[in-house]
N, C-alpha and C positions, 0 to 999 in steps of 0.2 A: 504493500500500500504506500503509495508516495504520501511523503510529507509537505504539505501545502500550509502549513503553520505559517503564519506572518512573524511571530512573538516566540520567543525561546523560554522566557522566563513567566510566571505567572505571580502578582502582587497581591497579598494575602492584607485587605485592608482594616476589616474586624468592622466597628462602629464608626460610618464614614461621619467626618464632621463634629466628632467627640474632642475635647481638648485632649494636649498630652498627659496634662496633668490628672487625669484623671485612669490614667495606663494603669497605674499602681494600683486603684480598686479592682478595676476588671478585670486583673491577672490574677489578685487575689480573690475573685471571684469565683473564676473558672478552677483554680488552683483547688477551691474545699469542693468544687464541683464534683470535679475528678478525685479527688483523694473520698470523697463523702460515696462514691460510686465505685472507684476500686473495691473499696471496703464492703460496702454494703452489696456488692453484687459477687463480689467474690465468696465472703462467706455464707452465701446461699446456695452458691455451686457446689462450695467445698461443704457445705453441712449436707445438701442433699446426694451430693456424690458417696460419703463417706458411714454416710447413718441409714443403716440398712431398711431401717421400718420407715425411712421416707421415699424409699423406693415403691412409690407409686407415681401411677398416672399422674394426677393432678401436680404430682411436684414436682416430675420429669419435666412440668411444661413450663412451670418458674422457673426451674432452673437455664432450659432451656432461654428462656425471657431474660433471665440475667445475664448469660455470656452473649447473648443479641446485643443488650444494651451495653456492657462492658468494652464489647470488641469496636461498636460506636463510638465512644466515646474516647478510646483510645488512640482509633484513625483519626479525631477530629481535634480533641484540644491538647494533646503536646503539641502541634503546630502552632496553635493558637497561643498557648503558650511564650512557645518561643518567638512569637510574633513580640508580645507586651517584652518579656522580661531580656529579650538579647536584640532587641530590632531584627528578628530575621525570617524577614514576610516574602522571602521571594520565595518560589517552587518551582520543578520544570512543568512543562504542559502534561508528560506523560505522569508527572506524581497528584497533579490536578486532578487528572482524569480519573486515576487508578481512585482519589480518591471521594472524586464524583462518586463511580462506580460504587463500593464501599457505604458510602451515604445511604444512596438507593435500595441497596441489598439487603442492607440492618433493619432500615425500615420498612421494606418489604415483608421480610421476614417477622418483626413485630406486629404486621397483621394477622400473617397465617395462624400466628401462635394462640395471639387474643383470639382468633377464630375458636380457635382449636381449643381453648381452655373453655370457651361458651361452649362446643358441644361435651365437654367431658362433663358440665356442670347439667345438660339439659339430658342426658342420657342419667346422670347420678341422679337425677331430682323424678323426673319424670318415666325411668324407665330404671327405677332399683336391681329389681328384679333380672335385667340381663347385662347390669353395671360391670360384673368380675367377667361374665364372659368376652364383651364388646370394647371392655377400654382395659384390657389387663398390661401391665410391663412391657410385653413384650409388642404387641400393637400399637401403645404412645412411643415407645424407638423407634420404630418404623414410620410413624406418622410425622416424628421430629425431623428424623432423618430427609425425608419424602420433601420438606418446608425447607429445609437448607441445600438440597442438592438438585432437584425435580421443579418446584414449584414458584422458588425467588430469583434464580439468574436467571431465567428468559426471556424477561420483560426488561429487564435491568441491561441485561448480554444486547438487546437490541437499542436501547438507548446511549449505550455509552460506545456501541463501533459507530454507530451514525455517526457520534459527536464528533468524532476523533478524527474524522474526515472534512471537517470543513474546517476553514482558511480564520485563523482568530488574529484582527486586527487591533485591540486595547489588551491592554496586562491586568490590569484594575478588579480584583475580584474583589464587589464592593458588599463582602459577607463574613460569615464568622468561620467559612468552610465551603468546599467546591460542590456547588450542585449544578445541576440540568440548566437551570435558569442564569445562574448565573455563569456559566462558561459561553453558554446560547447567544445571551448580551453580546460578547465581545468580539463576535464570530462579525467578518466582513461581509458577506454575503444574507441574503434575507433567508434565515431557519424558520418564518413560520410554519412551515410543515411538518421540520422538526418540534417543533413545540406543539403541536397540535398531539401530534403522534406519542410524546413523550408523556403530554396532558390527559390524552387518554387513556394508554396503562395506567398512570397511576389510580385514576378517576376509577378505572376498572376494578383493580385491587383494592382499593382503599375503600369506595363506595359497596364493591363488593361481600368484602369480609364485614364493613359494618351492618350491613341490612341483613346478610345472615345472622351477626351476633345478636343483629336485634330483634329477628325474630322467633329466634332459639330462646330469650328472655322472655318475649309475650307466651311462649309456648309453657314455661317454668311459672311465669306468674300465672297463668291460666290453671295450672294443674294444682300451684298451692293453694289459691283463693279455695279449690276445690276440697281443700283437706278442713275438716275441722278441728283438730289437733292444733292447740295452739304451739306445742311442743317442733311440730313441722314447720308450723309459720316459724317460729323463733328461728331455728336451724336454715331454714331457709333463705329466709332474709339474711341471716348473718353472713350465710354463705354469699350469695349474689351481690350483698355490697362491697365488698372487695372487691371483685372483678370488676361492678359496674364502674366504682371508682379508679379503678386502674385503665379500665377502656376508656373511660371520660377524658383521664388525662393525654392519653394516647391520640384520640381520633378529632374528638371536638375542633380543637386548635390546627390540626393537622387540616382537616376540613376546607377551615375559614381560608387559610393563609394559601391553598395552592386554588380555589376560588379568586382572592381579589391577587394571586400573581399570574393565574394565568387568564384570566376571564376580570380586568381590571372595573369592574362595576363599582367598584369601592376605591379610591383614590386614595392611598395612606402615605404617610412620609418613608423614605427608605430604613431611616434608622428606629424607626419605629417597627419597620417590617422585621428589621433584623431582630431588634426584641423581644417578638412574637415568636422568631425562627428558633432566638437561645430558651423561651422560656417550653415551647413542645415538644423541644428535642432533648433538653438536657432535664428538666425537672422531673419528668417522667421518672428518666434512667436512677436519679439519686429516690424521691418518692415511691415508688414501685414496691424497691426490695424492702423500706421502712414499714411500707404497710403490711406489706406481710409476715415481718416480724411482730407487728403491733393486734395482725387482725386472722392471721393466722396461727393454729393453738400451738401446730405440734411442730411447726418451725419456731414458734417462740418456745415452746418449752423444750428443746433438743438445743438451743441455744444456753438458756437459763442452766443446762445441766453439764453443757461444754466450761462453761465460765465458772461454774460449781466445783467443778475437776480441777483446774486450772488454780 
């Protein structure tokens, strides 16, 4: 494939129009971001990797959700990082891409899972009785598997050889990390086709997985309203607000922002956008594995009992 690149270098600009003086928060922002998210997502992997009675389905798929968002966060803020704390915002086009690519895939993949965790919860609620047969160990590995190797690079695999072929005339990546949109910007030639096509998978994925999650909940809420045991409703609920709140944070904002970036109905300020970009992308990642510490029993109490030891 010839290289039709105009630019060798790519400018990693963070929050365009922010003073300097103000670098030192920001780094220290992202700094407990990532350290708040190594931590918290790690030891979810390693507690459920390691503690044999949490080898189940349902916590195959948080784990699973942890090293998604881990591995996210790891492509995206030492760069950024080292942007604030050493000045050094340049990248080549090819570490761009690869980490366009990368973006895309993490979050791809953070759908199939929350899909995937709606149906472990609506087969568990609503279908008890064939729960050990239909989601056992050995079928959420395979199902996991299926989400990281089958079901996330295709959509991704075709947006990022597009990209890589057209001709980029500015350096200026005016965001906190390289995505679709932002490398599209700088491209000399007119991408709206690219962007249309690009708009579309995600819209597909995204809108996708939420409308099943959502309707796998009307199905759950349908079938407890049904129970008169209040002992169900409690169990119930307790269960679904976790996830609802973890999809919330997931999708909601996800939503809004590839609407008014790629279908501009809403006019917002850039660095406002980018705001919106750190608070969907990154709050999640640290929030997530909190909650399920907090809201989950037997990851909090296989914690409680590590730190007991200890």
């Amino acid at each position: 494939m010839p290289n039709r690149t105009a630019v060798s270098e790519i400018v990693l600009v963070g929050f365009p129009g922010v003073p300097e003086y103000f670098n030192s928060f920001l780094s220290a922002i992202f700094f407990l971001v990532y350290t708040v998210s190594l931590m918290a997502n790690g030891i979810v992997m390693i507690l459920v990797t390691f503690s044999t009675h949490l080898h189940q389905p349902m916590y195959l798929v948080i784990a699973n959700l942890a090293a998604s968002d881990l591995l996210f966060d790891t492509v995206t803020l030492p760069k950024l990082l080292a942007k604030y704390w050493f000045d050094d915002s340049n990248m080549t086009v090819s570490v761009c891409i690869f980490q366009m690519f990368c973006v895309h895939y993490f979050g791809t993949q953070d759908s199939y899972l929350l899909l995937l965790m709606a149906i472990d919860r609506y087969i568990a609620i609503c279908q008890p009785l064939r729960y050990a047969f239909m989601m056992n160990v050995e079928f959420m590995i395979m199902a996991c598997g299926l989400c990281w190797v089958i079901l996330a690079p295709p959509t991704v695999i075709t947006v990022a050889v597009r990209i890589s072929t057209i001709p980029l005339c500015g350096q200026n990546i005016n965001s906190l990390f390289c995505t679709h949109s932002t490398i599209s910007a700088l491209s000399c030639t007119d991408v709206s086709s690219l962007r249309v096509t690009a708009f579309t998978l995600a819209l597909v994925v995204l809108l996708g997985c939420l409308a099943l999650i959502i309707v796998s909940y009307i199905l759950i809420v349908k079938e407890i309203s049904s129970s008169t045991s209040a002992e169900n409703w409690q169990k119930a609920f307790y269960t679904c607000a976790t996830h609802l709140l973890v999809i919330a944070l997931y999708f909601i904002p996800r939503v809004f922002v590839y609407i008014v970036t790629y279908i501009p109905l809403i006019t917002i300020k850039s660095s406002i956008n980018i705001l919106l970009l750190a608070l969907y992308t990154f709050v999640p990642h640290v929030a997530s594995p909190i909650i399920y510490f907090l809201r989950t029993k037997k990851i909090a109490q296989t914690l409680r009992i590590v730190f007991r030891k200890k």
